[in-house]
C-alpha positions in Angstrom: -22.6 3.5 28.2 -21.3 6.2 25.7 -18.8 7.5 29.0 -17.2 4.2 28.9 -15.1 4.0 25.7 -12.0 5.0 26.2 -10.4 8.5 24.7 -7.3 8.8 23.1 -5.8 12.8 22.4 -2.7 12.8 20.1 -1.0 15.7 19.8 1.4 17.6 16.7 3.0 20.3 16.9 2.5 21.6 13.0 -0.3 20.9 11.1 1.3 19.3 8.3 2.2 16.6 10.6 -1.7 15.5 11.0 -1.5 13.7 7.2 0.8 11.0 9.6 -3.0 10.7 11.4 -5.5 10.8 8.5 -7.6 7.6 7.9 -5.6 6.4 11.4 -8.3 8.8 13.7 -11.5 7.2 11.6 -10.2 3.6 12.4 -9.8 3.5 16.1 -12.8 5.6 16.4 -14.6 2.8 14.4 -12.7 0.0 16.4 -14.3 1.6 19.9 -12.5 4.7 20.8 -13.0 8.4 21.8 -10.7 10.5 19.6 -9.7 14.2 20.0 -6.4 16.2 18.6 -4.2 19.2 19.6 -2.3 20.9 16.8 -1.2 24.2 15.3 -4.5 25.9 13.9 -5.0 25.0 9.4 -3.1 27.0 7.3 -4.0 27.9 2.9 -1.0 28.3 2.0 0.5 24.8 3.9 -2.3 22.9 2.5 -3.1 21.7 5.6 -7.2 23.0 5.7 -7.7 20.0 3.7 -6.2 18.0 5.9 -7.8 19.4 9.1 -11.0 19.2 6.8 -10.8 15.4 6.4 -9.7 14.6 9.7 -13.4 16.1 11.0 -15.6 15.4 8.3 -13.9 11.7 7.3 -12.5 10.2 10.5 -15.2 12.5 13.2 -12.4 13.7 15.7 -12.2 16.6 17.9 -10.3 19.2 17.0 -8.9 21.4 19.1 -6.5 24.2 17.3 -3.5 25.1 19.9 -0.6 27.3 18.5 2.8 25.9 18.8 6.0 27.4 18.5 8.3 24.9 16.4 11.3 26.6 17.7 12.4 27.0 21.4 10.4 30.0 23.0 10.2 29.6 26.8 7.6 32.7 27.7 5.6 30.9 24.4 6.0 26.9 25.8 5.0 28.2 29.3 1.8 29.3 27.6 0.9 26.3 25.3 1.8 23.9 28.0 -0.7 25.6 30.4 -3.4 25.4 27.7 -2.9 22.2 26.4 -2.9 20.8 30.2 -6.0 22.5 30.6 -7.7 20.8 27.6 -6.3 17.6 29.1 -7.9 18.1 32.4 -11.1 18.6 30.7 -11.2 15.4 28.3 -9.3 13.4 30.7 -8.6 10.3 28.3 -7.0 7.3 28.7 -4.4 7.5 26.1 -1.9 10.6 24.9 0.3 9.6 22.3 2.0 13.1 20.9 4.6 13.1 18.4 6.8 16.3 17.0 9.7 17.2 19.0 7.9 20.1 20.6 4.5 18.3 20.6 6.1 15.5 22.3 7.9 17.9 25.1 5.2 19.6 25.6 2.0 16.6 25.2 3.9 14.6 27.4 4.9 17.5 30.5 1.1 17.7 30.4 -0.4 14.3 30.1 2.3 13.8 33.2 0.9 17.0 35.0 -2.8 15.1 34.9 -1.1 12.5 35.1 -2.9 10.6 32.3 -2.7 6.7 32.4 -1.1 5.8 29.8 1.6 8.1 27.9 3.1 7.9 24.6 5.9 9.8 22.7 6.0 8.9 18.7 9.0 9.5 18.0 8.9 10.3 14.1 12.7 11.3 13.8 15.7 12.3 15.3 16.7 16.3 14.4 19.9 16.2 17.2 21.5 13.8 14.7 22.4 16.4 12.2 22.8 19.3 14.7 26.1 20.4 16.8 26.8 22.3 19.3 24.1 24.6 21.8 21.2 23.4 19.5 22.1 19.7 20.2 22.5 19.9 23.5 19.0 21.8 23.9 17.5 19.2 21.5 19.3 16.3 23.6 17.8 17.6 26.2 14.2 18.1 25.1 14.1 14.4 24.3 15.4 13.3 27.0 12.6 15.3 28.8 10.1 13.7 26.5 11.2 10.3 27.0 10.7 10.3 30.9 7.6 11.8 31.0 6.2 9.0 28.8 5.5 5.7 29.6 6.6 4.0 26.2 8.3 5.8 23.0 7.0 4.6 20.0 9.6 4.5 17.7 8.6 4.5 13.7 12.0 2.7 12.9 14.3 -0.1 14.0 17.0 2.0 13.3 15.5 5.5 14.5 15.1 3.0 18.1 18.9 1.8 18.0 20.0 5.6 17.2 17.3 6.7 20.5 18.8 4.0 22.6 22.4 5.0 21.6 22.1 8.6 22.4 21.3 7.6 26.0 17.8 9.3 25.7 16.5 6.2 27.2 16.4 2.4 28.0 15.7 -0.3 25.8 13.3 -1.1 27.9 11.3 1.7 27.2 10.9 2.2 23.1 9.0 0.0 21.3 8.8 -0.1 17.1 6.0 -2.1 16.3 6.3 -4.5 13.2 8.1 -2.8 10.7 7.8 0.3 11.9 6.0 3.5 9.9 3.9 6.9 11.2 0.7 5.7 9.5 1.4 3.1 6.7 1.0 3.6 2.7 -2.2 3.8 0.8 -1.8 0.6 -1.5 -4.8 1.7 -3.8 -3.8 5.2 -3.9 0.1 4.1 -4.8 -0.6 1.7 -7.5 1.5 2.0 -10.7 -0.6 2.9 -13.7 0.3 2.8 -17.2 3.2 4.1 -18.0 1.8 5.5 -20.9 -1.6 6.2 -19.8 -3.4 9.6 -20.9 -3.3 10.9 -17.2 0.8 10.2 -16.9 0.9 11.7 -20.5 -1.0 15.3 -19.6 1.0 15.2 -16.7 4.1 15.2 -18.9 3.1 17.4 -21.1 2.1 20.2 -18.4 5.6 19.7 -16.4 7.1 19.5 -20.2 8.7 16.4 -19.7 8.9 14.7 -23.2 7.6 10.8 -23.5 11.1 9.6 -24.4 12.7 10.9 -21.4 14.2 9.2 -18.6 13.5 10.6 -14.8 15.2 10.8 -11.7 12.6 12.1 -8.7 12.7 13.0 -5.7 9.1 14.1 -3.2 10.2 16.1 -0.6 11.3 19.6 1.7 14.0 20.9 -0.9 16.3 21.3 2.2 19.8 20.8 3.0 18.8 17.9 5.1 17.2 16.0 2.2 20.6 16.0 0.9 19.2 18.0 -2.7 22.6 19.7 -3.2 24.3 16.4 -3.7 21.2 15.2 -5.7 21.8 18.3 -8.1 25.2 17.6 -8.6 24.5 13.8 -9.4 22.0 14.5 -11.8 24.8 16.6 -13.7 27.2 14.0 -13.8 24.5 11.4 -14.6 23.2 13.6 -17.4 26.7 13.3 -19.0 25.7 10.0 -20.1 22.2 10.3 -20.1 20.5 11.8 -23.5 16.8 13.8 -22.1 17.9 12.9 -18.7 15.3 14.8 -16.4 15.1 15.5 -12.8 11.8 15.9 -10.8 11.4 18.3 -7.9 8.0 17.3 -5.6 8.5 20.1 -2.7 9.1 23.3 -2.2 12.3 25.4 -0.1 12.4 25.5 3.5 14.1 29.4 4.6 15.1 26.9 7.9 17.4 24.6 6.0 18.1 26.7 3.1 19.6 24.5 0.3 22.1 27.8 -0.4 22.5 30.4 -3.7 24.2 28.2 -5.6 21.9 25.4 -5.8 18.9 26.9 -5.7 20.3 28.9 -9.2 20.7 25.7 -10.9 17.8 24.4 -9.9 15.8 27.6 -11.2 18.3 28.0 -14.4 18.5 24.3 -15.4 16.1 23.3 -18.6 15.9 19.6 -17.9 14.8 20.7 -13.7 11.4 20.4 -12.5 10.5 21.9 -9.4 6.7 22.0 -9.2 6.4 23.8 -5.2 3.9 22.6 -2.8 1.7 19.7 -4.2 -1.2 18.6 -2.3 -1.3 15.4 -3.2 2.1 13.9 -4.6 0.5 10.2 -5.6 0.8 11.2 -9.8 4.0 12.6 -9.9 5.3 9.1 -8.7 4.2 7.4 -12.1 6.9 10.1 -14.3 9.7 8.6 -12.6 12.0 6.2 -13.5 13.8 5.6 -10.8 13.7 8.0 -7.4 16.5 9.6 -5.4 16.5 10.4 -1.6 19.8 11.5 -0.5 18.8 12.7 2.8 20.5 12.6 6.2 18.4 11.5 8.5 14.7 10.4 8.5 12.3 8.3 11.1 10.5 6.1 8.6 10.4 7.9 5.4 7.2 8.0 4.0 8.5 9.1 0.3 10.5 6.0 -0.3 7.8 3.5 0.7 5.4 5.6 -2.1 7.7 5.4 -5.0 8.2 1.6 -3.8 4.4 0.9 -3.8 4.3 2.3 -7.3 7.0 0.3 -8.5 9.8 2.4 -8.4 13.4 1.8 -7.1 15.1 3.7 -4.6 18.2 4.8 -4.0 19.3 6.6 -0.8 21.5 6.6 1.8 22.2 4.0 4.4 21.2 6.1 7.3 18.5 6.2 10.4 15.3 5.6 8.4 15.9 4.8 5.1 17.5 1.8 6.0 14.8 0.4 7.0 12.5 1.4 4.3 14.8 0.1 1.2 15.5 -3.5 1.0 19.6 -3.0 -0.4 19.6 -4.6 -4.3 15.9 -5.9 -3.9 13.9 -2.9 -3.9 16.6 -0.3 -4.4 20.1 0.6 -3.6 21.8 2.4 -0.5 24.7 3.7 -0.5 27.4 5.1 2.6 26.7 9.0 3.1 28.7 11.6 1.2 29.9 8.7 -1.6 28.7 10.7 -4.3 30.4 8.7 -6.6 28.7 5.2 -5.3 25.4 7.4 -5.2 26.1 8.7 -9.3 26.6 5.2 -10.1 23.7 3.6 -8.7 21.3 6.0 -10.3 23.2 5.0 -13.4 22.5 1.4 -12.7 19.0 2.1 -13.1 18.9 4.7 -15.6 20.6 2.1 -18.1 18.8 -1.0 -17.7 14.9 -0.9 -17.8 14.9 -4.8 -16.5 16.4 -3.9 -13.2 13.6 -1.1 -12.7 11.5 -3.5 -12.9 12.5 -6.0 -10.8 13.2 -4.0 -8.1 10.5 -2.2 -8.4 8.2 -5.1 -8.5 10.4 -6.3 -5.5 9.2 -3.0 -3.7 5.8 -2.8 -3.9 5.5 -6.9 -2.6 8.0 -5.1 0.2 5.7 -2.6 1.2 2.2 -4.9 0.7 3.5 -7.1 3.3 5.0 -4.6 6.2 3.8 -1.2 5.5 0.0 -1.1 4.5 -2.2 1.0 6.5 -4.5 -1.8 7.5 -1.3 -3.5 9.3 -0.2 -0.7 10.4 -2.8 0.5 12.0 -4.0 -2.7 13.4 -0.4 -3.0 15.4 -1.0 0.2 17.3 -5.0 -0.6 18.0 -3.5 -3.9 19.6 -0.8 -1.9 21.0 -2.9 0.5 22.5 -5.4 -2.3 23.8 -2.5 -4.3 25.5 -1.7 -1.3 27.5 -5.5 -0.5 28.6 -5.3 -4.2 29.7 -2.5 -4.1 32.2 -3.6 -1.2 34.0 -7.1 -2.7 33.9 -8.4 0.4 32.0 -11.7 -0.2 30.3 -11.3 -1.3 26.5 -12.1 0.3 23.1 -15.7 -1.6 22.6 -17.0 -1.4 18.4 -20.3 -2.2 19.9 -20.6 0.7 22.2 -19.2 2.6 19.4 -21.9 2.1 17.5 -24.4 2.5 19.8 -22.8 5.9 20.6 -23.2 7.2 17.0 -26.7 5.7 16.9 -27.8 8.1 19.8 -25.7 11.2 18.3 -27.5 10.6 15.0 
């Protein structure tokens, strides 16, 4: 009875990608599925053995570590697309969904090779759309070869769809965003606003040597060019002009791939009133110092840092580009703003920095926002639903919570 529930085998091409499948593994497993995953091995210093750790012990899926190379390697893809079609052959599921621009090249040129039944590319963002030249045109066509080996892309945003669609990477026909879109939703009792002023905020404070009194722009994130953190740092010193103990909050650490350049990186190390902290496991506190958080970047799928700060009542600003337009509500839960208007950008944080009522509406406004479209529960009840309606109309068997629990039963 055990053989008959159905196996799904996502695949990710780094390991830090797999927090976009923690808690997400565990449900469909308890809902009636078989669940196994191909990516890059754990690595200490990523924090990502935690991650792999939770995704066992936690959600009980299979694990199977495959190196792959994030960057184009021919002699290296040839390799890790035989292997991961051989691990295919063997678990012969019913579902591949694979997301990463190499995982999804690769994931799908194999689930097509065996040819899997059903075949799914999440597509988590769009890298081409800030690239020129030889790389685009290799990334262009990577996608493109992604998107016709599957039989559906899932895309995480309405606007990461339109800009899919528009590149001519596929039909309409073909991408799906289901509800609001999001990788894996938000953790509502994890993102809660506490007390401003509770003892845990305080300590945190007082370690980071942010005083009580001071006002805080954030930002969670790769400190990359991407992420737009040179304009940030040259907004934060206008806005600290006019801002008395203005502070602004580094979550992330650099990326050598998307170097935020010399000059930046100086003030950023130089600056008294700039935190960077580096690589934070878990980012959910730092969210609670912040009066109002910053995300200047360029291009996203369905950025998961803005729906955080909104779930702990913070407002955003951003800009109005694939992604973030969809996860900021413009003047109700934050405020977006054309790319490269730094002045528009200054301004809004202003806005917010000078009047504590408008926090807290919009932030109030935000975490409703995010309660009713991006919760885990919903969001991972659109894709069990998603994935059932598929199983149904090639008259695959069906994910069966019954014979799930009769499967551990006999394990145990």
């Amino acid at each position: 009875m055990a053989d008959a529930l159905p196996r799904i085998v996502y695949i990710t091409t780094n390991a830090m990608s797999l927090r976009f499948l923690a808690g997400q593994i565990g449900y469909m497993r308890e809902r009636g599925f078989r669940v196994s995953v191909v990516a890059s091995p754990p690595c200490e210093k990523e924090g990502t053995v935690d991650v792999y750790r939770q995704l066992i012990d936690c959600d009980g899926a299979e694990m199977i570590s495959e190196v792959m190379s994030r960057e184009m390697d021919p002699w290296k893809d040839c390799q890790s697309l035989a292997r991961i079609t051989r691990h295919l052959r063997r678990l012969s599921p019913s579902i591949v969904n694979a997301g990463t621009p190499k995982a999804g090249l690769l994931g799908m040129l194999a689930a097509r090779i065996v040819n899997t039944p059903i075949r799914l590319y999440t597509l988590r963002g769009l890298r081409l759309e800030t690239c020129a030249g030889v790389k685009r045109r290799i990334l262009w066509g990577a996608e493109r070869a992604a998107s016709c080996c599957a039989h559906r892309v899932i895309c995480v945003s309405h606007s990461l769809r339109d800009a899919y669609v528009a590149e001519g990477l596929t039909g309409p026909e073909k991408t799906v965003t289901l509800g609001q879109g999001a990788s894996n939703g938000i953790d509502l009792e994890r993102y809660t606003r506490k007390m401003k002023r509770s003892p845990e905020v305080d300590r945190l404070r007082e370690k980071l040597g942010i005083p009580l009194d001071a006002l805080v722009i954030g930002f969670v994130g790769r400190i990359t060019g991407d992420k737009g953190i040179s304009e940030l740092v040259a907004a934060f010193r206008r806005c600290e002009e006019s801002v008395p103990k203005l502070f602004l909050l580094l979550v992330g650490d650099y990326e050598s791939n998307d170097s935020v350049g010399n000059e930046v990186r100086r003030i950023i190390e130089s600056h008294q009133r700039i935190v960077k902290t580096g690589f934070v496991p878990d980012s959910s506190s730092y969210y609670h110092l912040m009066d109002v958080f910053a995300f200047p970047s360029r291009r996203e799928g369905m950025p998961n840092a803005p729906l955080e700060a909104a779930a702990c009542e913070v407002p955003v600003v951003g800009y109005r580009v694939t992604g973030v337009r969809d996860a900021v509500v413009d003047d109700k839960t934050g405020t977006l703003v054309s790319p490269d208007m730094t002045d528009e950008f200054q301004e809004a944080l202003l806005r917010y920095l000078s009047d504590a009522s408008l926090r807290r509406s919009h932030g109030l406004a935000g975490r409703q926002w995010v309660r009713e479209h991006f919760s885990q529960s919903l969001v991972w009840e659109n894709l069990f639903q998603y994935y059932r309606t598929l199983l149904r109309e090639r008259g695959l068997p069906l994910p069966s919570r019954r014979q799930a629990d009769e499967r551990e039963l006999a394990a145990a």
